[in-house]
C-alpha positions in Angstrom: -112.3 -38.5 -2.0 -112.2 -39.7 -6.0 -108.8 -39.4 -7.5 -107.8 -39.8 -11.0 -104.7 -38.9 -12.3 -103.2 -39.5 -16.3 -99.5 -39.7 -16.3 -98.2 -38.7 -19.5 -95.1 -39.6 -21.2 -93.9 -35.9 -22.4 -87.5 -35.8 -9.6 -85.2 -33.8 -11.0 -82.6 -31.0 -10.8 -84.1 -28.1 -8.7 -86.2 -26.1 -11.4 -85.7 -22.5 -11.4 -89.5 -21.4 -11.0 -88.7 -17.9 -11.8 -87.4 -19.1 -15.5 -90.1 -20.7 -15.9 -92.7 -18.5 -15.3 -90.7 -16.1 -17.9 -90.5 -18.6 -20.4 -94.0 -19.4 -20.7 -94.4 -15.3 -20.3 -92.6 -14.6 -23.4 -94.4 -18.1 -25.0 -98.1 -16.9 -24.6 -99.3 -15.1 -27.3 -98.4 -18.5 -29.5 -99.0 -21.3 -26.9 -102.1 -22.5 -28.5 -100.3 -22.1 -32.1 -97.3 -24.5 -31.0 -98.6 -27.0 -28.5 -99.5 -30.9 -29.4 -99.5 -33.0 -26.9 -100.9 -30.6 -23.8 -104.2 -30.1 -26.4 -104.2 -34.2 -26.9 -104.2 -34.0 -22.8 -106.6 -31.6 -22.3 -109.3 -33.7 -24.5 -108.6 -37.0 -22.5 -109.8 -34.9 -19.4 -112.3 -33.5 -21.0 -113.7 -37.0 -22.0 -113.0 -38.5 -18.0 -115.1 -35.6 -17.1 -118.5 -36.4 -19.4 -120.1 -38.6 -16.5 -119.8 -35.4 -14.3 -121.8 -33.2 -16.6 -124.5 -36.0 -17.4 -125.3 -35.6 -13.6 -124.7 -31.6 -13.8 -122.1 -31.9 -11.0 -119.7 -29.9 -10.0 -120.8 -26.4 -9.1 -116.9 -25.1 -8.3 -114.4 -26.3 -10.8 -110.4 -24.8 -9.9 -107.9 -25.3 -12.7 -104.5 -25.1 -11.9 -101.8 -24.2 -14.2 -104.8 -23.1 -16.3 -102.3 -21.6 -18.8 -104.4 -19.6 -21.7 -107.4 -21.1 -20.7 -107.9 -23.9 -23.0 -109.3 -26.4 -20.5 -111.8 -23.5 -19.0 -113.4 -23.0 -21.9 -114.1 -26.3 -22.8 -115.6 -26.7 -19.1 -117.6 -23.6 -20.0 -119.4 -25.5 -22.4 -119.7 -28.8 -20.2 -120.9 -26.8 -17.2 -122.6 -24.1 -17.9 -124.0 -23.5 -14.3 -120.5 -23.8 -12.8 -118.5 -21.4 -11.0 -115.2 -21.6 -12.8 -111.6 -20.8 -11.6 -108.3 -20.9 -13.0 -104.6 -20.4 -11.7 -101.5 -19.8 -13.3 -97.9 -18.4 -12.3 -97.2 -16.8 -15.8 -99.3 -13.6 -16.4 -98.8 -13.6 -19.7 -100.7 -16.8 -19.8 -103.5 -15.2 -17.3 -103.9 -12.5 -19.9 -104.4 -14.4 -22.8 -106.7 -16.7 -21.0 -108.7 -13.6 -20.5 -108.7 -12.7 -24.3 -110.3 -15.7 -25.4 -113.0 -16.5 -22.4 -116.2 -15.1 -22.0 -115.9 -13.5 -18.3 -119.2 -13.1 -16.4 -119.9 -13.4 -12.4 -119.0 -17.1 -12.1 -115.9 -16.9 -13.5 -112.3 -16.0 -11.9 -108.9 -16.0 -13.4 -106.1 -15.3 -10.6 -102.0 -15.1 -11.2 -101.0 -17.4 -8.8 -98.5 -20.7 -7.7 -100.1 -24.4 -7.6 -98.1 -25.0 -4.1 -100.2 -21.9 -2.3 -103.6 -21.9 -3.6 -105.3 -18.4 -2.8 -108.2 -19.9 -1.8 -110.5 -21.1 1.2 -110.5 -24.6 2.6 -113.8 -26.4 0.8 -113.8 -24.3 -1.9 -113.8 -26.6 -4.8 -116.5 -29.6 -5.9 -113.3 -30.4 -8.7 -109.6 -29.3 -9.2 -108.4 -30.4 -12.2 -105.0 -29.9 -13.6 -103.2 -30.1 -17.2 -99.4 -30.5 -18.1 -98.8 -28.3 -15.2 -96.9 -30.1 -12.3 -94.4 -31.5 -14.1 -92.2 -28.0 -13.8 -92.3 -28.7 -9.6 -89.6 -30.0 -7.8 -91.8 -32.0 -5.6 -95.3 -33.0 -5.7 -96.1 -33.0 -2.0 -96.8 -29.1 -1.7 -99.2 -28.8 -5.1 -101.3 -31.7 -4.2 -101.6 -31.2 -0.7 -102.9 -27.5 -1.5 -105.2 -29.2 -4.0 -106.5 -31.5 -0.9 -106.9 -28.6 1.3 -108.9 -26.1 -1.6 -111.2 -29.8 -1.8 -114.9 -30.0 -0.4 -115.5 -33.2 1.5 -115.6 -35.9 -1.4 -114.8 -33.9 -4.1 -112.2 -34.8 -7.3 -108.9 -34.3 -8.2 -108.2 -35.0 -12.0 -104.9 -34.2 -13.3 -102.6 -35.0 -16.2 -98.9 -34.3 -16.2 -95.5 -35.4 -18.2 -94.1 -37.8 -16.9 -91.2 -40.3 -16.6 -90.1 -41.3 -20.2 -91.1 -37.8 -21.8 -88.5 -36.4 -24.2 -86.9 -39.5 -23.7 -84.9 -39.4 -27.0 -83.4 -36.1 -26.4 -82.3 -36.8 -23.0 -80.4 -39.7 -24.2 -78.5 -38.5 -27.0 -77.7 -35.5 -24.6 -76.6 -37.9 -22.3 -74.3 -39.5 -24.8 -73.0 -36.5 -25.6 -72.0 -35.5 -22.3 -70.3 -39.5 -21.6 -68.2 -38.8 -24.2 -66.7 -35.7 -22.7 -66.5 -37.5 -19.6 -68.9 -34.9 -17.9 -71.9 -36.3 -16.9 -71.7 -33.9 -13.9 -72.7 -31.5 -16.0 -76.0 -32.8 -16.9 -79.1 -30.5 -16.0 -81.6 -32.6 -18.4 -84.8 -32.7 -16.6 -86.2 -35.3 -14.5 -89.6 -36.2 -14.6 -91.7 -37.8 -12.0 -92.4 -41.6 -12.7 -96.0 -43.3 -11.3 -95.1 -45.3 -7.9 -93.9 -41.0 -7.0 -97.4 -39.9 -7.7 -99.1 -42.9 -5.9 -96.9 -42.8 -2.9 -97.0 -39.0 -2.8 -100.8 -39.3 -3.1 -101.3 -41.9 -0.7 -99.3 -40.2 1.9 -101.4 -36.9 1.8 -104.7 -39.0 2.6 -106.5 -38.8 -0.9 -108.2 -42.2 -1.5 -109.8 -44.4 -4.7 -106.4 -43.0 -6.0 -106.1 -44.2 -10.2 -102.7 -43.4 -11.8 -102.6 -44.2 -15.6 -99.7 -44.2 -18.0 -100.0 -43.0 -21.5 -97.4 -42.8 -24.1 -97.8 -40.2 -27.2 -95.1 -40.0 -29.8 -95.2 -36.8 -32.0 -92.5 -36.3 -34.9 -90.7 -32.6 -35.3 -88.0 -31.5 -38.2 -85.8 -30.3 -35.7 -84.9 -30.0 -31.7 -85.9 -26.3 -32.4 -89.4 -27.2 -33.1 -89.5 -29.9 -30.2 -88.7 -27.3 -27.7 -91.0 -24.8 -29.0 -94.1 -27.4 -28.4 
């Protein structure tokens, strides 16, 4: 089973799903206005995923964490004949998605969680996911539904934040706590680093597993601004 998986630069205390799935709730209606790096992300899938639509494969595309539906509507356009699906735990995000996408009989948008896919064993030629798992506590759960929602040689192709992200932030937070001698009050994220993702990979029985690293620096006037993107 192909596996390709972009590690980006952008574990960890226990993450509090239900915040989450509020914040990016209340952050919907300007997701697309305020994000950098995830549409940098999306476009480097996009590209891995031109020798696919040369050979007008797959037929059954899931996205996971499909947020307003960015990456769907650029497969859209790469596979026009393809049943496409997309998942995502905020409905906010669902409901924008559903503004901006043509909806016809091979196309599904669900609410639901990447670590219990509603869907059928074999469903999926393709699962592809975008800045998406790095808000899990573990990685075991998401890509093992992923596996499981796989037809028998089909492709997972995901991109995620990883170890290093926000890397300046997390340091001078850091530094701030040392010097009030309370480190112990540090809830700064962790993000997972690569030999996590291969080993976790591995372990679940995926094989010709490729794990890149990519760093992007972006420049913002204020933390304000960094948080909002």
């Amino acid at each position: 089973m192909p596996l390709s998986a972009l590690s980006w630069n952008v574990s960890m205390p226990d993450i509090d799903r239900t915040k989450v799935r509020k914040s990016f709730d209340r952050g919907s209606c300007r997701y697309e206005d305020t994000v950098v790096v995830q549409k940098k992300v999306i476009e480097e899938i996009r590209c891995r995923l031109q020798d696919f639509a040369s050979s007008g494969l797959p037929l059954r595309i899931l996205d996971v964490g499909a947020g307003t539906g960015m990456l769907l509507r650029s497969l859209r356009t790469m596979f026009p004949a393809a049943f496409l699906a997309g998942i995502d735990l905020a409905p906010g995000m669902g409901s924008a998605a559903l503004d901006k996408t043509v909806r016809d009989e091979k196309f599904l948008y669900v609410e639901g969680d990447a670590e219990r896919l509603p869907f059928s064993d074999g469903t999926f030629d393709l699962v592809v996911s975008t800045s998406a798992f790095q808000w899990l506590n573990t990685l075991d759960s998401a890509f093992s539904e992923a596996l499981r929602v796989l037809s028998p040689g089909g492709t997972f192709l995901f991109a995620f934040f990883g170890e290093g992200t926000l890397c300046e932030l997390n340091n001078s937070y850091r530094s701030a706590l040392l010097s009030e001698n309370a480190l112990d009050l540090d809830r700064s994220h962790r993000f997972f680093n690569r030999d996590t993702v291969v080993e976790t990979l591995a372990r679940l029985g995926f094989a010709d597993i490729s794990v890149e690293r990519s760093v992007e620096k972006e420049y913002y006037p204020d933390v304000f601004a960094l948080l909002r993107s």
